[in-house]
PAKE-530077 format. One record per residue (C-alpha): residue in three letters; x, y, z. Coordinates in pm, whole numbers, plus 50000, padded with zeros to 5 digits. Example, Ala and Ser with C-alpha at 12.3 -4.5 7.8 and 13.67 -1.06 7.14 Angstrom:
2
ALA512304955050780
SER513674989450714
end
This chain:
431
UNK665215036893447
UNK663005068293540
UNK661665068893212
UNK661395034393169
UNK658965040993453
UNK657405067093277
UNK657005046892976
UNK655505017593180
UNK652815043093404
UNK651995053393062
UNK650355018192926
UNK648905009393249
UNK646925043093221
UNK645845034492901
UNK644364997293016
UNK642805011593351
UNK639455000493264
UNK636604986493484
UNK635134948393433
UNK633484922593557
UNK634934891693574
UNK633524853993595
UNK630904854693851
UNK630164815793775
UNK633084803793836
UNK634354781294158
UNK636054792494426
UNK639614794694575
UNK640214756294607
UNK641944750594993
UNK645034733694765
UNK646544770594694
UNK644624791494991
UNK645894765995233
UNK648804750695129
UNK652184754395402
UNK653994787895377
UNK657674778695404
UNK660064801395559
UNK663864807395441
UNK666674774295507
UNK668794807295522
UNK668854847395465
UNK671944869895448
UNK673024901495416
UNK673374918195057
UNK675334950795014
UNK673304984594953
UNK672834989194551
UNK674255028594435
UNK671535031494238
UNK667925025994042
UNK669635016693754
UNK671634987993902
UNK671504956893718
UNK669464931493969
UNK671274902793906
UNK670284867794024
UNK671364842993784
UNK671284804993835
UNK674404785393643
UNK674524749593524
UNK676294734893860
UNK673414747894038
UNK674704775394204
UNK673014812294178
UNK675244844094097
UNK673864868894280
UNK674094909294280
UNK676064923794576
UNK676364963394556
UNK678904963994299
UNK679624937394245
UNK678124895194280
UNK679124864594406
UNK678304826094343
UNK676474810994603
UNK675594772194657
UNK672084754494787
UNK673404764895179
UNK674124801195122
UNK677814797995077
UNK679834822394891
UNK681644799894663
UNK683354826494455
UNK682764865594373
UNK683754894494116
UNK683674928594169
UNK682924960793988
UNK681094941693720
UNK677714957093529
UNK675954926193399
UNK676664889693359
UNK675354861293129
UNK675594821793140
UNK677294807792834
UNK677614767392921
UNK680334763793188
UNK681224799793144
UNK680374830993315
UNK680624861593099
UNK681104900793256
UNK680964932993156
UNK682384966093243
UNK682664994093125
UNK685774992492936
UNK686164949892927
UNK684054921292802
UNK685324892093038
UNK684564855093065
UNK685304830693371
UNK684984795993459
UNK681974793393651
UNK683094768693921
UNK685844792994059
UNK686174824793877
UNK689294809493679
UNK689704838893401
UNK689134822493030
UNK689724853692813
UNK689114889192821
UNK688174914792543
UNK688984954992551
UNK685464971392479
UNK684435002892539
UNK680815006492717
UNK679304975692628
UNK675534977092659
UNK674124941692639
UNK675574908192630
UNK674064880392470
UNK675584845592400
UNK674564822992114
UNK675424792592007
UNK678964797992002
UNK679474831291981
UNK678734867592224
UNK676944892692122
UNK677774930092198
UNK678594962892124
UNK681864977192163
UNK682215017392155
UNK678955020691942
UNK680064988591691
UNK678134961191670
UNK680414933191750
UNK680544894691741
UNK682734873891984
UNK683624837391934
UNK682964823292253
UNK685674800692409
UNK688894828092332
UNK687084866492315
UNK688414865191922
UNK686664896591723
UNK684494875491476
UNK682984902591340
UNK681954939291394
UNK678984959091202
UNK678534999291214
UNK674965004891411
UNK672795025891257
UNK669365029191475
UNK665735042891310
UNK665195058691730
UNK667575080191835
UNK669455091692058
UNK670185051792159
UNK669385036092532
UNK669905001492467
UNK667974981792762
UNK669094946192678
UNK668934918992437
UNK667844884192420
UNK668624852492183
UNK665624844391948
UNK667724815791787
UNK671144802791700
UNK671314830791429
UNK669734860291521
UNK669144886291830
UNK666974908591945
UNK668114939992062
UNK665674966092289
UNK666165003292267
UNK664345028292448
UNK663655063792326
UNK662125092592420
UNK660955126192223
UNK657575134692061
UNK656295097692142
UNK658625076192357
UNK658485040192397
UNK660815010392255
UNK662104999791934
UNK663484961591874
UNK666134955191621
UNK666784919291497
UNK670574912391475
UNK672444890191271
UNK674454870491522
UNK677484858991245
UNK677574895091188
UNK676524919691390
UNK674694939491168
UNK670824954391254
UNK669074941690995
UNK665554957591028
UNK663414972791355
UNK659464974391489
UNK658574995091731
UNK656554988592072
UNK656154949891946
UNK656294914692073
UNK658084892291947
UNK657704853791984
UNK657104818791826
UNK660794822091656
UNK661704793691424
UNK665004787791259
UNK664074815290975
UNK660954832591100
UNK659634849791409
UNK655814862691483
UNK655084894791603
UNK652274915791734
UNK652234953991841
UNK651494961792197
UNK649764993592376
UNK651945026592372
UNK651905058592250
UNK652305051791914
UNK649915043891669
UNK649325007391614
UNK647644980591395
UNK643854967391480
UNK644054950091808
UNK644454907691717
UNK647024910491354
UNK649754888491442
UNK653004886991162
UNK654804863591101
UNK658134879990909
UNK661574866490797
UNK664614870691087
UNK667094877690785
UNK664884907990606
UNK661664916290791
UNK659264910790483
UNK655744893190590
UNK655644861390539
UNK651704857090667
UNK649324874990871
UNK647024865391108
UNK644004887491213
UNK642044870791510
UNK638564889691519
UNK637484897491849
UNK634214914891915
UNK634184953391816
UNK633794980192044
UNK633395017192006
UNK636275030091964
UNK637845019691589
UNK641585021591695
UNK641595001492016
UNK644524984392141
UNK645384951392249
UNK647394922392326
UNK647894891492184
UNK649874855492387
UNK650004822292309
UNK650294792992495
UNK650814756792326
UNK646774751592303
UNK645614782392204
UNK646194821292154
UNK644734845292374
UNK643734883892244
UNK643094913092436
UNK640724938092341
UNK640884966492596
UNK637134972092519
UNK635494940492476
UNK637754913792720
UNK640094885692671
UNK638984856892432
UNK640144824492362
UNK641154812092027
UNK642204774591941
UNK645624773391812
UNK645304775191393
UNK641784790791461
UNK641134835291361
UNK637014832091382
UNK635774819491663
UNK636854835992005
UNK635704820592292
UNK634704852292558
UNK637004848692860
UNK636604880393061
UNK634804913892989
UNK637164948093074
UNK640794952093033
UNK642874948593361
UNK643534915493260
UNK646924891293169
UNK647234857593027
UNK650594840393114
UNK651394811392909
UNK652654780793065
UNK652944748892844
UNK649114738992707
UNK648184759692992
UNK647574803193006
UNK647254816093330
UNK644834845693350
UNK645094874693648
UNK642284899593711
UNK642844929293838
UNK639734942893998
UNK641034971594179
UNK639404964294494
UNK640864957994843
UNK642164935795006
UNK644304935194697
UNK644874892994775
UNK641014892694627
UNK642244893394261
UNK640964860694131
UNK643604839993964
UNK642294819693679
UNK643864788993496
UNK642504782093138
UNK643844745192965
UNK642094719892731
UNK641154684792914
UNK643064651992735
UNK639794653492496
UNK641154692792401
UNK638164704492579
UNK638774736792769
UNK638104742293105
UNK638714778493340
UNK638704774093680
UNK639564798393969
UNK642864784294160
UNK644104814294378
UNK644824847494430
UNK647364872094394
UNK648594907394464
UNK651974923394490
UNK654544920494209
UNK657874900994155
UNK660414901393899
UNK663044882393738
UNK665914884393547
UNK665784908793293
UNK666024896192891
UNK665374923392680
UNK662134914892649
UNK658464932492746
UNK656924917393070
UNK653584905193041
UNK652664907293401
UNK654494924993678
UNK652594898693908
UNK654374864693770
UNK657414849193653
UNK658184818193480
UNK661094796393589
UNK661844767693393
UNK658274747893406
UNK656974767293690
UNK655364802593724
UNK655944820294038
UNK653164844594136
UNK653104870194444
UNK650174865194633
UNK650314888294962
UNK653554886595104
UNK653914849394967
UNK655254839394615
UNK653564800294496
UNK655454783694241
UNK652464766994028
UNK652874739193738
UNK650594743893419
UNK648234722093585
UNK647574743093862
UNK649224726994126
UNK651334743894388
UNK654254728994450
UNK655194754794728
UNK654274784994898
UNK657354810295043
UNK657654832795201
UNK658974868195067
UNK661434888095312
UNK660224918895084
UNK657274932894912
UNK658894927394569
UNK661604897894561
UNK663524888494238
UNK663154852894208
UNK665134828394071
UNK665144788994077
UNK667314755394041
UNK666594726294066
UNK666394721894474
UNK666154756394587
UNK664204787894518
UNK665804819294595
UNK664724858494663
UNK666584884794629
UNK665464920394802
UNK667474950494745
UNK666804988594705
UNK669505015194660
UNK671605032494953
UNK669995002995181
UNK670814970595316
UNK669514940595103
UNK668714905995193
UNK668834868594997
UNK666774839395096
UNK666594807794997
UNK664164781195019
UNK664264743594958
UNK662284733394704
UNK661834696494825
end
């Protein structure tokens, strides 16, 4: 975790650039300054965490209960704060339908997730990651690559791992699709920063690696990718890939141009929401380009302390000025009218940061967090759950100055925790 730190210090020196930032546009609308701060239906008590590198779980499950981290260990809890069932001495859990599935150190474990009834358990020695897809878990058992059929624990298959970044620090994985993985290892040496390896989910083996990349866009046999800013040399800022999941080999590449600046070997970032894709160039700003379109970017911001957060047709951008009061960062949202004429408007604020569950996958701003159709920013001690058309649908509260969020369908919750110290869960009614 301390040099995940390191690693993340390291890329927001290297964006800590100056701008100025849409003087024209209109101000905070009264629908987001003013809208009804809600406090807690309920807060308890959550057990002090041993350490940094504690897994902050807060996981909601299909019956609309949240598992929640608890020192050790976590428990279920329902819409009123009621422990409903809990298992200790576990490192990490995943949903997998009506299933819960555990790890420990030496187990891989799965449970019904209305009472804890025990489905099946697998011996496994330090498993780093779980991932579930379609049928099947993905995870390694004493440095093996190994595939789990889901409903009995049954070794499907196992693969020998063989990494291109050593020595290995595995940090999670995610699902990319019903066939493959993608697996997040951190190193450290001469450069340090993370490597992704794609996994064949029928078979455990790592099929092929990019380092410091993002990876999105997936289809059933393809998956886009664009480097990010780290230590290590990259491509020009705006060259999206599209490669195949089974082999790696480039299918297509995408360059958008942005405008050039001084320096020849400037770094970027490139997301895309379903309207358009948004590139930027920590020299020249963030530009708009129309989905299918490379030639024509439309200038959003000038500087580089600047994220666009995808939500539906919608990308919401946050502007960092470094100025105080921090809750002066202008939040921006950028979406095309029914005509596909698009339109940025100022809607907010925002300072502090919140997180969510981890994935295994590179956060694009430490200030928001999408939950299902909503993106929950922290704005000064409150965290606004906004839909892609700017709208807030409420404004809570947070017990701490960064919560873990996490959401169902009626409740929001927030999770506040730091190591050899008391912790605290809220939750909020969404209704």
């Amino acid at each position: 975790m301390i040099r995940r730190s390191m690693s993340i210090r390291l890329r927001l020196l290297a964006v800590a650039l100056v701008f100025a930032a849409f003087a024209s546009l209109s101000p905070l609308p009264a629908s987001a300054a003013d809208a009804p701060v809600r406090s807690p239906r309920w807060t308890r008590a959550l057990a002090p965490e041993a350490s940094y590198r504690t897994i902050a779980t807060l996981l909601p499950l299909p019956d609309g209960t949240v598992l929640v981290r608890n020192g050790t260990g976590v428990f279920a809890t329902d819409a009123r704060g009621v422990t409903r069932w809990s298992m200790p001495n576990v490192t990490d859990a995943i949903a997998d339908g009506s299933a819960v599935v555990f790890r420990r150190s030496n187990v891989v474990f799965a449970v019904r997730s209305r009472d804890a009834g025990v489905l099946w358990k697998r011996p496994c020695s330090e498993p780093p990651y779980l991932v579930a897809v379609a049928d099947r878990i993905v995870t390694m058992c004493g440095g093996v690559s190994t595939v789990l059929r889901a409903r009995d624990g049954s070794v499907l298959a196992n693969h020998p791992v063989k990494i291109s970044t050593a020595p290995a620090s595995f940090q999670g994985a995610r699902r990319l699709t019903d066939r493959y993985v993608l697996v997040t290892n951190f190193f450290d040496g001469a450069w340090m920063g993370e490597s992704y390896y794609v996994v064949d989910a029928w078979t455990g083996a790592f099929l092929w690696s990019m380092t410091d990349s993002d990876f999105f866009d997936a289809d059933a046999t393809t998956v886009a990718m664009s480097q990010y800013p780290s230590m290590l040399p990259l491509q020009t800022v705006g060259t999206v890939q599209r490669r195949r999941l089974a082999d790696g080999a480039v299918v297509s590449t995408q360059h958008y141009d942005t405008p050039k600046g001084s320096d020849s070997e400037v770094r970027g970032l490139v997301t895309m929401s379903q309207a358009a894709t948004y590139v930027l160039n920590m020299e020249t700003g963030l530009f708009r380009f129309r989905r299918g379109e490379t030639r024509d970017p439309q200038a959003l911001l000038t500087g580089s302390r600047a994220a666009a957060v995808p939500l539906g047709s919608a990308a919401f951008l946050f502007v960092d000025q470094m100025q105080r009061p921090a809750r002066d960062n202008p939040l921006y949202l950028d979406r095309p009218s029914a005509r596909g004429v698009f339109s940025t408007r100022t809607i907010g604020g925002f300072s502090g940061n919140v997180v969510g569950n981890a994935d295994g996958s590179r956060r694009i701003s430490d200030h928001a967090v999408q939950l299902g159709d909503r993106l929950a920013v922290a704005d000064d001690g409150v965290i606004r759950l906004y839909d892609e058309f700017g709208r807030v649908e409420m404004s809570a509260k947070s017990p701490c100055s960064l919560p873990q969020v996490a959401a169902t369908r009626t409740m929001l919750f927030m999770r506040c925790a730091q190591p050899h110290s008391p912790g605290i869960l809220a939750g909020f009614e969404r209704s």
